[in-house]
N, C-alpha and C positions, 0 to 999 in steps of 0.2 A: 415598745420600750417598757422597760419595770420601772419602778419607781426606788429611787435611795431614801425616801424616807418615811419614818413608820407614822402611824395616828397623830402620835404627842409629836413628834418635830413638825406634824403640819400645822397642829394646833399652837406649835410655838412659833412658826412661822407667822400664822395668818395673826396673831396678837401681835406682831410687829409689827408687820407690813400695815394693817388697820392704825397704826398709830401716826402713821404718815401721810395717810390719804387723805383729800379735799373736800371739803363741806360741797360737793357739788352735786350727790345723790346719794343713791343706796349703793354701796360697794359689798360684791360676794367676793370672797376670797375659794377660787376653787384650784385644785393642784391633777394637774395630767402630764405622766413621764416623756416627756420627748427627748429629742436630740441634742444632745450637750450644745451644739451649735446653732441650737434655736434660742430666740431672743428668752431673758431670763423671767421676765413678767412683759403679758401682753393683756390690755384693756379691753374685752368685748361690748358690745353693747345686746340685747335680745332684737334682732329683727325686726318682730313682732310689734312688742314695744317701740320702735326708731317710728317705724311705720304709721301705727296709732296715732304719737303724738304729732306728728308729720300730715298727717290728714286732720287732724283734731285744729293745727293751725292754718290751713287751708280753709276750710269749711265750717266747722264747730258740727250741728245734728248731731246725732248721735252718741259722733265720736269724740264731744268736746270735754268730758270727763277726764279722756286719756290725755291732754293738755295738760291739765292742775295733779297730775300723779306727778308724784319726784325722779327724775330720771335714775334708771338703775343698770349696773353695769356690772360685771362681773373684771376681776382679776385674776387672770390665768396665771400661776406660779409654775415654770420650769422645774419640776422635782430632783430632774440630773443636770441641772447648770453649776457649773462651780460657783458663781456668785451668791449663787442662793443656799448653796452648801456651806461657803465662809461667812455666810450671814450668821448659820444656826453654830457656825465652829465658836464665833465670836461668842455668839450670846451664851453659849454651854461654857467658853473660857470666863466670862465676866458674872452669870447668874449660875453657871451650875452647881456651887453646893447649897444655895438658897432653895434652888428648883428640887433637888436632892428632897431637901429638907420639906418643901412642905408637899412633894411627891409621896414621902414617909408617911406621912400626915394623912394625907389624903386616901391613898390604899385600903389601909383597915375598914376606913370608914365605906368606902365603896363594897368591901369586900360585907361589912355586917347589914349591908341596906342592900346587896344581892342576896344574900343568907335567906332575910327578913322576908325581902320581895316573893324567894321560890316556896317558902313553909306557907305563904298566903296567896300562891299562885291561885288554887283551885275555889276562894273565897271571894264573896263580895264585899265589900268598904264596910259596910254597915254588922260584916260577919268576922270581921280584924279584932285580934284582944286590942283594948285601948291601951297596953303597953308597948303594942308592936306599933302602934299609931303613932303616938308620943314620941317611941325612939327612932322613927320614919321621921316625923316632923325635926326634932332635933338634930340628927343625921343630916340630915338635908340645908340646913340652917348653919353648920359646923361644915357642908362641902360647899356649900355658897362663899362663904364669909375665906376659907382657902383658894377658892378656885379666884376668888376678886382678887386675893394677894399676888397670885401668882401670875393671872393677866395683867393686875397694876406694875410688878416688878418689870414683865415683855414691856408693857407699851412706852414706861420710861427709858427702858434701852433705846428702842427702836424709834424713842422722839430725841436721841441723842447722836445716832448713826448717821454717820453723810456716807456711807454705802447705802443703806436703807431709802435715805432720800435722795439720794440720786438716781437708784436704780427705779424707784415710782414718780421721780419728774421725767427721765425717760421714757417710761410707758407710757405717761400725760402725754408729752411731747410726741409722740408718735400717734396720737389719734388728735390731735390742733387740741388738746384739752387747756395747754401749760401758755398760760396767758399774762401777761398786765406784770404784775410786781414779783408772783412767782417764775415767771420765764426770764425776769431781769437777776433776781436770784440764782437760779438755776446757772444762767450763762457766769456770771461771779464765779459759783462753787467750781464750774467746770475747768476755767482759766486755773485756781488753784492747788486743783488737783493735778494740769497739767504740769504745774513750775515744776 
């Protein structure tokens, strides 16, 4: 399968979708094209890891470090599911001329701090004019301070959407994650969606 969406729609996805997830560990947000008919977001956990901590609380030795690490999980995003598709439609209809705007913004500056970077390819740090330093540092301070605006604008959408969270209390739900006062919620949200 291909995938329907480019860099920036995954990077405006995964700023959503992160806005909605459970203080429960490390969440990866990673996107693989499947079958419009496969579920839209699916929760992995690393084996490896399941494993460790799984022995770590059996026994401790060796393996009791892998105990006190925070559990981490990956969230698999459907790249051709329509759900995930009307997620980014919504968010391009309610954020896209902001996103426009400091997409505008953002460009040149990338574009003058790759210029920068390829004239100092063949240099060491210490062999950079300290003007190209300065407007490296600056640059970079001026894509920070946009790229935060621009994830702060996704994450308020997507702590607004009850597609968004519904569609990651499902994914919880589908691995026992969705528990206690979120699963009483979730069952709420769903009865309302159904009226």
């Amino acid at each position: 399968e291909e995938t329907q969406l480019s860099e920036e729609d995954q990077e405006k996805i995964s700023s959503i979708l992160k806005s909605q997830l459970p203080d429960m560990g490390n969440f990866t947000v990673t996107f693989e094209p499947m079958d419009e008919e496969e579920d839209p977001l699916t929760i992995t956990q690393s084996e490896f890891m399941r494993r460790m901590k799984d022995m770590a609380e059996m026994g401790g030795g060796p393996m009791s470090f892998y105990g006190e690490m925070p559990d981490s999980y990956n969230l698999v995003v459907n790249t051709n599911h329509r759900l995930v598709q009307k997620i980014l439609k919504n968010a391009d209809e309610r954020l896209g001329d902001e996103l426009r705007q400091l997409n505008s913004e953002i460009k040149p500056l990338k574009d003058e701090k790759e210029r920068i970077n390829e004239a100092n390819k063949d240099k060491k740090e210490e062999e950079m004019a300290q003007a190209d330093k300065d407007n490296l540092k600056d640059i970079d301070e001026q894509l920070n301070e946009l790229e935060g605006k621009k994830n702060d604008r996704l994450t308020q959408y997507g702590k607004k959407s009850q597609l968004v969270r519904q569609l990651v209390d499902l994914a919880l739900l589908a691995n026992n994650m969705l528990k206690g006062q979120a699963l009483d919620k979730f069952v709420k949200r769903s009865i309302k969606l159904i009226k």
